[in-house]
C-alpha positions, 0 to 999 in steps of 0.5 A: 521539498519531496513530493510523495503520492499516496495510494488509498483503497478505501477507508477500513481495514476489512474492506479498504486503506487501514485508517492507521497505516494511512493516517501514520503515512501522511504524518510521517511525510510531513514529520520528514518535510515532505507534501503528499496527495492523496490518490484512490480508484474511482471503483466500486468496493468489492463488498462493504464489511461492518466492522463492528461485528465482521460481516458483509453488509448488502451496500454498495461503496465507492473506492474513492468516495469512501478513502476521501474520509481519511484524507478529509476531502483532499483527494483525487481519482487514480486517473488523475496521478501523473507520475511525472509529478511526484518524487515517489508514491506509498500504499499502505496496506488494509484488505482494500490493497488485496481486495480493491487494488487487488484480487489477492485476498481471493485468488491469491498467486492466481490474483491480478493488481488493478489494470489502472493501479500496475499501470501507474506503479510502472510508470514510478519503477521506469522513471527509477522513482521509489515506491513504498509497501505497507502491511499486505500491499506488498502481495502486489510487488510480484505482480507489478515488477517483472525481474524478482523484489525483495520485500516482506510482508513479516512473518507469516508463512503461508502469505509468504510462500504465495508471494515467492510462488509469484515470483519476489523474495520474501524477507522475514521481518519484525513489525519495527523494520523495513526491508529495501531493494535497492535495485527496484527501489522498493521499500516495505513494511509489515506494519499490522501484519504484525503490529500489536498497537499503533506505536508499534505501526508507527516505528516501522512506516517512520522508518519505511518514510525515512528510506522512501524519501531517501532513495527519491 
């Protein structure tokens, strides 16, 4: 049986993981027999959205604290992830990727991952280990790989022409395909980036899953 880590970044699509993507990541993983743990940045939020009406709320939340509420209490800080230990790790997506993980939802190509996350995806890149990419995580694929990725976020165009500005390629892609780089094992999907219900989300991470375990 694989061993996959999961990253999270929160618990939220405004602010944090997008609950459906990650719920659908650890369900596929086990559909195709493989166990995960779930990781998360021991960080404060950038900022706490209600997502009922779409404002910033004035609170505090923790990265950690908060994704623990998907992964039901099972789950330990970034810090904790040796990659030595798993056979492949996933991100899904949800603006906690680009605000949490990452500076990309504000600087965009001038946006840094976070220190402690770039780290440990190297170390999975160095060790030839997959990593998969869902919905926006994949904006951080140029800013953690030296040589160029090929990868897809779908088919926006404007986040697309700022991750090849950073330096990977950008694949067009519908919300039900994946895109692999064989060479960087790198596999992404758009998931709601594109996605109109959670079956169309699902038929893209089953088959970004598939492809992950596969390359491991």
């Amino acid at each position: 049986m694989k061993k996959v880590a999961v990253i999270l970044s929160g618990c939220g699509v405004y602010d944090g993981a997008e609950i459906h993507e990650s719920v659908l990541t650890l369900l596929h993983l086990e559909r195709h027999h493989a166990s995960y743990q779930c990781f998360a940045p021991d960080i404060s939020q950038h900022h706490v959205v209600n997502h009922l009406t779409g404002e910033e709320m004035a609170e505090q939340r923790n990265v950690l604290i908060e994704a623990a509420r998907i992964a039901r209490g099972a789950i330990n800080p970034l810090s904790a992830l040796n990659p030595v230990e798993f056979d492949a790790v996933v991100l899904p997506g949800g603006f906690g990727a680009a605000k949490n993980l990452s500076d990309f939802a504000f600087k965009g190509t001038d946006a840094a991952v976070l220190p402690e996350l770039k780290q440990c995806i190297r170390a999975f890149a160095d060790a030839g280990k997959p990593v998969g990419f869902i919905c926006i995580a994949p904006a951080m694929i140029p800013l953690i790989y030296s040589a160029p990725v090929s990868l897809t976020i779908g088919t926006d165009a404007d986040t697309a022409n700022a991750i090849e500005e950073m330096g990977a390629q950008h694949v067009q892609c519908q919300v039900r395909d994946i895109v692999i780089d064989h060479q960087a094992k790198v596999v992404s999907t758009p998931a709601y980036m594109l996605a109109q219900s959670v079956t169309e989300a699902s038929e893209g991470i089953d088959k970004l899953i598939a492809a992950v375990l596969k390359l491991a």
